[in-house]
BABAVEX-646639 format. One record per atom (N, C-alpha, C, O): x, y, z. Coordinates in pm, whole numbers, plus 50000, padded with zeros to 5 digits. Layout:
REM residues N
XYZ...
REM end
This chain:
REM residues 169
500854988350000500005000050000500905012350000501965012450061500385024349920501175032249923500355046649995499195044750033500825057650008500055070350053499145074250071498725081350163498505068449951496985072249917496125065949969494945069249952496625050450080495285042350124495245026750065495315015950123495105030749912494955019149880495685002649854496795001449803495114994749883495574984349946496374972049802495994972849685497044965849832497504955849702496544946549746496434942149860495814943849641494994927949642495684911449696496044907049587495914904349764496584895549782495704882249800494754880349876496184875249724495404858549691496574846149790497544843449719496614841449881497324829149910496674815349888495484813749859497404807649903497464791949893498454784749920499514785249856498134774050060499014766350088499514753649984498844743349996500804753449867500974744449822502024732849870503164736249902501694721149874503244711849881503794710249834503594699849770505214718049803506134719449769506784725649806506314735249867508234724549796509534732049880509214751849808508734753349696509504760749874509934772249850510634774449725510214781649634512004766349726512984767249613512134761949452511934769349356511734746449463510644747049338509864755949303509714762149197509284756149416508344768949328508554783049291507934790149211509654785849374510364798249290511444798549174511924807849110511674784049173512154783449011511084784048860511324787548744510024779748919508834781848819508484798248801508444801748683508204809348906507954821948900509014829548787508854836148684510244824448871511584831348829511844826748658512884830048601510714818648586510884813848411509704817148387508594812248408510194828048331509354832048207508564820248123507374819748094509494812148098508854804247984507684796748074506774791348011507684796148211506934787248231505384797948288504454794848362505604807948231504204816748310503204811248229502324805048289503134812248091501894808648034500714799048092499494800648097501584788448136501304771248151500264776648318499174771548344500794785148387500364793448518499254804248553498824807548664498954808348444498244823148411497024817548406496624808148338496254826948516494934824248493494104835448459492884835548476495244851748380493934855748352493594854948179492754862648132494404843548081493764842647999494504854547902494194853247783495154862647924496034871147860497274869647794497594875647692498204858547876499294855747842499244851747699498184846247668500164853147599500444839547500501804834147488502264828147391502354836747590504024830547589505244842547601504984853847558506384840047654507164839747653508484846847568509134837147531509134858547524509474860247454511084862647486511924863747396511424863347651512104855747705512584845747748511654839847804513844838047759513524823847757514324820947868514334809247908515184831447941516324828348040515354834548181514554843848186515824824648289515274829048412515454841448437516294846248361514944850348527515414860448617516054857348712515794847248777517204866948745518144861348836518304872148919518964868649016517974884348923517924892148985517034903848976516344906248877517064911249087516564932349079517534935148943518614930448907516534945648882517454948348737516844940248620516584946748519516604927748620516194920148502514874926048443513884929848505515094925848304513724925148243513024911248172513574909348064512494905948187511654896048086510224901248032509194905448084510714898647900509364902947805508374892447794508724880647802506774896947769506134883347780504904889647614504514901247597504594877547520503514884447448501924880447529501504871047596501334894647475500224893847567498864895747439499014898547320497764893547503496754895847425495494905047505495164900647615495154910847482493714921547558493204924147401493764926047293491834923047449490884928747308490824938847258490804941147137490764950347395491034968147324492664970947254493024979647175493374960647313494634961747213495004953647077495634956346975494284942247127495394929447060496254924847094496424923647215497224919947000498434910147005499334924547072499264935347014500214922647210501364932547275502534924847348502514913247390503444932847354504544927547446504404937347593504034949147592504634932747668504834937547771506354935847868506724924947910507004946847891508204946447953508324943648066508054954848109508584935348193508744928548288510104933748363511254929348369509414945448418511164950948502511294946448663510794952348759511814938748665512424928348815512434940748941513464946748912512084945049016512134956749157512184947949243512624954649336512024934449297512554931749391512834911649362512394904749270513714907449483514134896649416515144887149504516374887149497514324879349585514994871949665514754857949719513804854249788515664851749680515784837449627514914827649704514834824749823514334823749603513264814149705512334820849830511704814449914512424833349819511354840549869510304851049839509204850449895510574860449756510414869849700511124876249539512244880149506509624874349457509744881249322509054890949300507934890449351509324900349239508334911949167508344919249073509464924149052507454922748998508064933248842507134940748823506014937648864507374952248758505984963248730506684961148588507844959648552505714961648539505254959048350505014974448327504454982648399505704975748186505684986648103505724979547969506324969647928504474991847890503974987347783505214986247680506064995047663505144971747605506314971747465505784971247353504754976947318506404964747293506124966247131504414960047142503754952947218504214968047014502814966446975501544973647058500484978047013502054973047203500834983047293500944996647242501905002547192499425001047273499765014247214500065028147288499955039747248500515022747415501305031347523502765030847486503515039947522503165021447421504545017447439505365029647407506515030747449504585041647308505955053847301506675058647363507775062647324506085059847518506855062447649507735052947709507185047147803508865049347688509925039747709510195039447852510385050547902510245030747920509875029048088509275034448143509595037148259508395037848103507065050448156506065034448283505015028148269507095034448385506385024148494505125030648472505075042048428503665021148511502385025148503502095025748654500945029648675502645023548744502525022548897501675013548920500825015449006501734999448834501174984848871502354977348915503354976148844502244972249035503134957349078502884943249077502014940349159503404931849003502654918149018504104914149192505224918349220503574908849227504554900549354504134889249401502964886949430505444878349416504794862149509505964866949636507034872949647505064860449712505644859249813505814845949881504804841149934507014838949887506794822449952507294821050114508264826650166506594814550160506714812550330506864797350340505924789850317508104792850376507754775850430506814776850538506604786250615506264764750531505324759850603505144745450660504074739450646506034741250713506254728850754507684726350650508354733950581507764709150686508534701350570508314698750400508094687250361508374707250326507884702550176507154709850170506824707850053506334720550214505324726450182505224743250178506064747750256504744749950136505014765150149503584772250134502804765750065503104783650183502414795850164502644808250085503094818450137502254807049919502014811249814501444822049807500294820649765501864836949838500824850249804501264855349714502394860049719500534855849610499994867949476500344883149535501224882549620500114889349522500114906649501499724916349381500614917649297499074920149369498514931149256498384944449341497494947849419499434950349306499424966249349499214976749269500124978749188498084985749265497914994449171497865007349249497135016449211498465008149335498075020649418499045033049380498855044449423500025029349300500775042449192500005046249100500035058349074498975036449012498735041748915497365055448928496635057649024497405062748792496545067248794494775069348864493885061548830494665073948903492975076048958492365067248879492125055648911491985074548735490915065248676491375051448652490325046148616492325041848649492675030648649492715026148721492815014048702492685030148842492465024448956491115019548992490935008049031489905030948976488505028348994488515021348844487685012348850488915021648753488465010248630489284996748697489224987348618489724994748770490184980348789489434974348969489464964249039489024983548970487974983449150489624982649239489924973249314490484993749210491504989449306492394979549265493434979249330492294971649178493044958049097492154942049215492874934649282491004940849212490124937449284489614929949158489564917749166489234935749047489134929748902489884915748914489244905848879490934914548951492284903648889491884892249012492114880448983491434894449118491144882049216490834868949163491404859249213490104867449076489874853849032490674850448935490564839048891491404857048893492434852948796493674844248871494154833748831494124853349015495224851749101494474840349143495184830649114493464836649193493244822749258493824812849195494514803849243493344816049025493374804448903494914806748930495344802549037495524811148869496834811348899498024807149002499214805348978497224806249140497754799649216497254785349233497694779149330496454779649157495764769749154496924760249017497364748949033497074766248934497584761948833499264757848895499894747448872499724770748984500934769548989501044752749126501924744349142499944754649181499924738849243499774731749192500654723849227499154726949112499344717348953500504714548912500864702848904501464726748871502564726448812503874718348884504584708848849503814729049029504654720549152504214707249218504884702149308503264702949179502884693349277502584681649202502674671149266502234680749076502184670048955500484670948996499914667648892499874672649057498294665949092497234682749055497314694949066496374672249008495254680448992494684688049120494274681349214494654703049124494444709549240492824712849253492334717549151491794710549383490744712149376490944726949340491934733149379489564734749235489644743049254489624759449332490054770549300488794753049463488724761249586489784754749699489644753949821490924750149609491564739149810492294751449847492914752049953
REM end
């Protein structure tokens, strides 16, 4: 949360799996698609992990008022097997993209907590509390993206865990 009040949206889920797995999946690009539950992604246009604060990974994206876009993936925080995060700035093909790191004051963030032996506590983050006024009330706060982040953390237990995840577990 920043000055103004408003709060980052946050989705958890306890998955079984170590910390370190599952932050090797966050930290690859290539593997977000397979993860994404809001239906936007189409892959990957990076193919090397993030390894640190500083990295960018590009991802192609799809939205209807745009179309086919890239979106730039700039790394702000980044610590191993605990903490990832990137605020996205529009790339090729969006039609914001003329402004070259023009951050939009959106944050995606996981946050991993062990939780016993083998197992960890999985939080999402959607922070929109930089951006603009009207994007903010057009996204209810980033309150919009909740069911996406569930799916998403649902998928990413799938991914780490080999087993089909109930969809409310």
């Amino acid at each position: 949360m920043d000055g103004d009040g408003s709060p980052a949206v946050r989705v958890s889920r306890r998955i079984d799996a170590p910390a370190a797995a599952i932050f090797r999946v966050l930290a690859d690009p290539a593997r977000h698609l397979a993860l994404d539950g809001s239906g936007m992604l189409r892959g990957a246009v990076t193919q090397t992990a993030v390894t640190g604060v500083g990295d960018v990974f590009v991802m192609r994206m799809y939205y209807s008022a745009h179309g086919d876009y890239e979106m730039d993936n700039h790394v702000v925080e980044f610590e191993q097997d605990r903490r990832i995060s990137w605020e996205p700035v529009a790339g090729r093909g969006h039609p914001d993209a003329a402004a070259p790191d023009a951050r939009w004051g959106h944050r995606w963030s996981y946050q991993l907590l062990p939780d016993g032996p083998g197992a960890t506590i999985v939080t999402e983050s959607y922070d929109c509390s930089r951006a603009p006024e009207d994007e903010r009330v057009s996204m209810d706060d980033g309150r919009i993206w909740i069911e996406s982040m569930q799916d998403t953390l649902r998928r990413l237990d799938e991914l780490c865990t080999g087993r089909r995840a109930g969809a409310d577990a």
